[in-house]
Backbone as JSON Lines, residues from 0, in Angstrom:
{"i":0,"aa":"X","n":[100.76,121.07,79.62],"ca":[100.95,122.03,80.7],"c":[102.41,122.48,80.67]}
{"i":1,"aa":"X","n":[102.86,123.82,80.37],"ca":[104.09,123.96,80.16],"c":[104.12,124.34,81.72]}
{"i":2,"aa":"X","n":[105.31,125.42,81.94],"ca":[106.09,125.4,83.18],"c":[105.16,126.58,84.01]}
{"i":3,"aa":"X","n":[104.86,127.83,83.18],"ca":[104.6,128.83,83.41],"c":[102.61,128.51,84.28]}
{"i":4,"aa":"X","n":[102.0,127.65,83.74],"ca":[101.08,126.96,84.07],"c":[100.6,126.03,85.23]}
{"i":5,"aa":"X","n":[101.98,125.38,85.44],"ca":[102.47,124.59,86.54],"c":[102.35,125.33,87.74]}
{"i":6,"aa":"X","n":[103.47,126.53,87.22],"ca":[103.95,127.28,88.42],"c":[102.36,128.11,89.19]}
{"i":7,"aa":"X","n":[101.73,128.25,88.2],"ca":[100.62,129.1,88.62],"c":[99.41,127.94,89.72]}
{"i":8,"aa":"X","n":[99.3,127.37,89.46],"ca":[98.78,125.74,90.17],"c":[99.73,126.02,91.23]}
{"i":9,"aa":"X","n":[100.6,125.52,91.17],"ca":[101.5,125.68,92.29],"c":[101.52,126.51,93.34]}
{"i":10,"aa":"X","n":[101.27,127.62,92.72],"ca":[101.33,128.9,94.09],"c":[100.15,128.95,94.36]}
{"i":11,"aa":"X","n":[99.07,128.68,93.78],"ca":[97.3,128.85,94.32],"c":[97.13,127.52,95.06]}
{"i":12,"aa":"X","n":[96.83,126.69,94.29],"ca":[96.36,125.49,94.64],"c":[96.94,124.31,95.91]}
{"i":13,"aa":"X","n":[98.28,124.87,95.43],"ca":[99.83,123.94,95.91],"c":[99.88,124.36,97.14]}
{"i":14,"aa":"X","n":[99.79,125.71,97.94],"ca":[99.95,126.84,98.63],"c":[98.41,126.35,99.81]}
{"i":15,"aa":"X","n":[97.09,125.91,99.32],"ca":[96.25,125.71,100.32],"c":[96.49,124.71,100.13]}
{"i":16,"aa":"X","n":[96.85,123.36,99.71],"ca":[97.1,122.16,99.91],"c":[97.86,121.9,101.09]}
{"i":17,"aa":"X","n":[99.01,122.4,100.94],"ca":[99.61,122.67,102.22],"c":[99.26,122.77,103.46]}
{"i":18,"aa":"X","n":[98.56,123.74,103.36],"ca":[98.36,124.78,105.08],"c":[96.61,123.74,105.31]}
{"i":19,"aa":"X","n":[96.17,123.42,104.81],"ca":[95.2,121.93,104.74],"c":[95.53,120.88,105.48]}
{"i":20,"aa":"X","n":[97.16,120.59,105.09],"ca":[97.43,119.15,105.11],"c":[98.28,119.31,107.22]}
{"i":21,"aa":"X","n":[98.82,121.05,107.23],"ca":[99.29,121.53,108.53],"c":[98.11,121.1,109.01]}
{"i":22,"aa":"X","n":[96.5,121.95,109.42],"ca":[96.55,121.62,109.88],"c":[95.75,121.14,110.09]}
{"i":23,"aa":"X","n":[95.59,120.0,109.3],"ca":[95.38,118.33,109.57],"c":[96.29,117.66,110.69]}
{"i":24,"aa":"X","n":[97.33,117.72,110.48],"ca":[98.39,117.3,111.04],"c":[98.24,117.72,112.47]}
{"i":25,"aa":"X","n":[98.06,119.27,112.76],"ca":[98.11,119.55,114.07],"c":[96.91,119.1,115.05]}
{"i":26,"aa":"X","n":[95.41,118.62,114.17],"ca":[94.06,118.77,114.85],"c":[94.65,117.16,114.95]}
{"i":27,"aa":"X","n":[95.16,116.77,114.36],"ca":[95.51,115.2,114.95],"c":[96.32,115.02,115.89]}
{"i":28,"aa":"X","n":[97.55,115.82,116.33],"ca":[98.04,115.71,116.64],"c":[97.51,116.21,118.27]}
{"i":29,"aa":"X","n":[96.61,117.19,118.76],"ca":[96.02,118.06,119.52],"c":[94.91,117.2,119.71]}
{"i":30,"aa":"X","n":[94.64,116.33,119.16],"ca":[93.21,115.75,119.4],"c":[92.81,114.81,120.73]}
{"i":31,"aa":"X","n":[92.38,115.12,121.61],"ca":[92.12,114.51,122.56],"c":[92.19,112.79,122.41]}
{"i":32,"aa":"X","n":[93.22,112.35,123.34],"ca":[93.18,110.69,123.44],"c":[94.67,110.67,122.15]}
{"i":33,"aa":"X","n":[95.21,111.61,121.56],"ca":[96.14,111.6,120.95],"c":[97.66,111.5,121.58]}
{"i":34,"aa":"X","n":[97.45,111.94,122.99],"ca":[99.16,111.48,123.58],"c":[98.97,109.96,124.16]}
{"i":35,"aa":"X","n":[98.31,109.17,124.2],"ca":[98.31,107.54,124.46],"c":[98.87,107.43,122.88]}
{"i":36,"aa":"X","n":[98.66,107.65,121.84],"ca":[98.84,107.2,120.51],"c":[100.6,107.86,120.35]}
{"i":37,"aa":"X","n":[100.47,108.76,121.02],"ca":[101.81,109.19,120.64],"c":[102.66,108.68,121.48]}
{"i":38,"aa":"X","n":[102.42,108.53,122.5],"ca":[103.48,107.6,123.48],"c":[103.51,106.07,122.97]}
{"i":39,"aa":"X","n":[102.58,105.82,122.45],"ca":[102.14,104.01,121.94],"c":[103.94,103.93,120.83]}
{"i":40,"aa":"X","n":[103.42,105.19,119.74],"ca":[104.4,104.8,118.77],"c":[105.98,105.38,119.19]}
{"i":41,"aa":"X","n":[106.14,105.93,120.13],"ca":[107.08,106.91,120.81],"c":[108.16,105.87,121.09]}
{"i":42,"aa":"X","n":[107.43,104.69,121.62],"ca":[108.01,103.4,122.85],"c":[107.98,102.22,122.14]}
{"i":43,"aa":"X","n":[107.59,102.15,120.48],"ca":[107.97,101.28,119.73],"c":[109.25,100.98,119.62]}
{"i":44,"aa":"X","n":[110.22,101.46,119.57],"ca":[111.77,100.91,118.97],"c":[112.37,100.35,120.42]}
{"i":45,"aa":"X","n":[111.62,100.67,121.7],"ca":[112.16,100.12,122.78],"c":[111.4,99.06,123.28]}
{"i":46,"aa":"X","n":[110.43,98.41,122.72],"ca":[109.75,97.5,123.11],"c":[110.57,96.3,122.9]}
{"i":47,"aa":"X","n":[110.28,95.2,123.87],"ca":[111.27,94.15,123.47],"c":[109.96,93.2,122.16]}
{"i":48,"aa":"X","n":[110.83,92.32,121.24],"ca":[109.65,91.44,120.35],"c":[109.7,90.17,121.27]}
């Protein structure tokens, strides 16, 4: 696979991988019962051990 090949992968493939992985990210993030999870890990570094 030279460069010119790469690059072409890259802008098709590379390009919906992306905007896939957004929004993954956001339907998780938006997902109902998701701000208990986000406050859970939010209040980790202040928890005492």
């Amino acid at each position: 696979m030279d460069y010119n090949e790469f690059r072409h992968f890259a802008d098709s493939w590379g390009l919906v991988y992306l905007f896939v992985l957004f929004v993954g990210i956001l339907t998780y993030t938006f997902w109902p019962g998701g701000k208990k999870k986000a406050d859970d890990a939010a209040n980790i570094p202040l928890k005492d051990d």
